[in-house]
C-alpha positions in Angstrom: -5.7 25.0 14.1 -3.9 24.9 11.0 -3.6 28.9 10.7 0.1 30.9 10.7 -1.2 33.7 11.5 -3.4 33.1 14.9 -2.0 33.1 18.1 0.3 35.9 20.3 3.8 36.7 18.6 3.7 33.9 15.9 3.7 31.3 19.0 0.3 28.8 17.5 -0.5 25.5 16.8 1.1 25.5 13.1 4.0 26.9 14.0 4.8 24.9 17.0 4.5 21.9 15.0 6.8 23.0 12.0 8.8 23.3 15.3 8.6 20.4 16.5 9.6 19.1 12.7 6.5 17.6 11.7 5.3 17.6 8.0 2.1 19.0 6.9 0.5 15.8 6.4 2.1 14.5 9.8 0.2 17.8 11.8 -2.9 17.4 9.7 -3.1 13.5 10.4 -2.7 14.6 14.4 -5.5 17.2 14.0 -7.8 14.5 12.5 -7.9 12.0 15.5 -10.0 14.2 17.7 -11.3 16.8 15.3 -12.1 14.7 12.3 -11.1 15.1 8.4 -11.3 18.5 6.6 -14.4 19.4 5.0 -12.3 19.5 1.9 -11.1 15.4 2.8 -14.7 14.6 3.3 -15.8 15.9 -0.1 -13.0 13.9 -1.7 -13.6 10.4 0.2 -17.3 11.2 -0.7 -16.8 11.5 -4.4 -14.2 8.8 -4.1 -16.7 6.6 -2.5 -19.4 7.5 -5.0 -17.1 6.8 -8.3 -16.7 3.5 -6.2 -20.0 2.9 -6.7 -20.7 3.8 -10.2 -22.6 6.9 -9.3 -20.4 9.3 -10.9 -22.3 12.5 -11.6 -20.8 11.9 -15.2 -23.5 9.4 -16.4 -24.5 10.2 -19.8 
C-alpha cells in the first residue's frame, strides 16, 4: 500500500495520497486503522515496551 511503483500508469495508493497532500506520517497513520502498524513499528513499540520494563537485552 505504501509502494510508488504498483499500480497502472503511476495511478496507486501512495501516489494518490501525495495527491491528495497528505504527509507520509498522515498516509501511514490512515493505513494503520484497518491494517495495523508496520512490522517495523511493532518491533520498535516492543523494544520500547521491553526497556519499559527493565528487560533490555543489555543486562550485564
Amino acid at each position: 500500500m505504501t509502494s510508488h511503483t504498483i499500480g497502472p500508469l503511476g495511478v496507486n495508493p501512495a501516489n494518490v495520497a501525495m495527491a491528495a497532500g497528505l504527509s507520509g506520517d498522515e498516509y501511514n497513520d490512515i493505513l494503520d486503522g484497518p491494517l495495523g502498524p508496520s512490522p517495523e513499528e511493532r518491533a520498535k513499540a516492543a523494544e520500547a515496551a521491553r526497556e519499559r520494563s527493565g528487560q533490555g537485552g543489555d543486562a550485564g
